[in-house]
N, C-alpha and C positions, 0 to 999 in steps of 0.2 A: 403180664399182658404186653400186647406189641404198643410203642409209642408208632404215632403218625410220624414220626422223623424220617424224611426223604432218605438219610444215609444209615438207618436203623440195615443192617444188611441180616437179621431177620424177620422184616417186614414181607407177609405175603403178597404176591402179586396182586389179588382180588383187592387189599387195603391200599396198593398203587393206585388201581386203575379207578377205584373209590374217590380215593380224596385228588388223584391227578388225570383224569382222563385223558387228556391231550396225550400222555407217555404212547398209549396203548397204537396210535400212531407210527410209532417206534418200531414196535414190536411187528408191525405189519410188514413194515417195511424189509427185515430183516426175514420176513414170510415165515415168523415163529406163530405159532397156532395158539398162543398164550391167551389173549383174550377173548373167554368166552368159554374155554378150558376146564373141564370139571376138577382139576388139581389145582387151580387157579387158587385157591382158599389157602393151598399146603404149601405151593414152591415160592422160594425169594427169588429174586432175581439172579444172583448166584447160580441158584438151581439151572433156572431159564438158561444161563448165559454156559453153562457145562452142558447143557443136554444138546444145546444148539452149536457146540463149540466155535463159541464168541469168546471176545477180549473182556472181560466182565471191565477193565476199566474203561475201556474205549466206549462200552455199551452204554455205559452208568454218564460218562461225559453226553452222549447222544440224548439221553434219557433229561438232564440237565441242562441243554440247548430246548427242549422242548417245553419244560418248564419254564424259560425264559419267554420263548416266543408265545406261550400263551398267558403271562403274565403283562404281553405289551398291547 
């Protein structure tokens, strides 16, 4: 089973947007079509960040500020 761990990097996107909502913010931003996405259950962020060719770290640091700013 997947743990909820933010850096679990086979966590699916659907179990992000779940337990972190504010991320999905992110993801608009970069005008990824990811939430809301019927693959949304399947792909990790990984996935996300190759099919969109992104910096999978630079995205995951982005992803990480957002968590911050909705934890204040």
């Amino acid at each position: 089973m997947f743990t909820r761990d933010f850096d679990n990097p086979d966590m699916p996107l659907q179990m992000l947007f779940d337990r972190w909502p504010g991320t999905a913010s992110v993801f608009m931003a970069h005008g990824m079509l990811c939430f809301g996405c019927p693959i949304t259950p399947f792909h990790t962020v990984i996935d996300a960040c190759l099919e969109y060719g992104l910096d999978v770290k630079g995205f995951r640091r982005e992803l990480r500020a957002a968590l911050s700013a909705d934890q204040t």
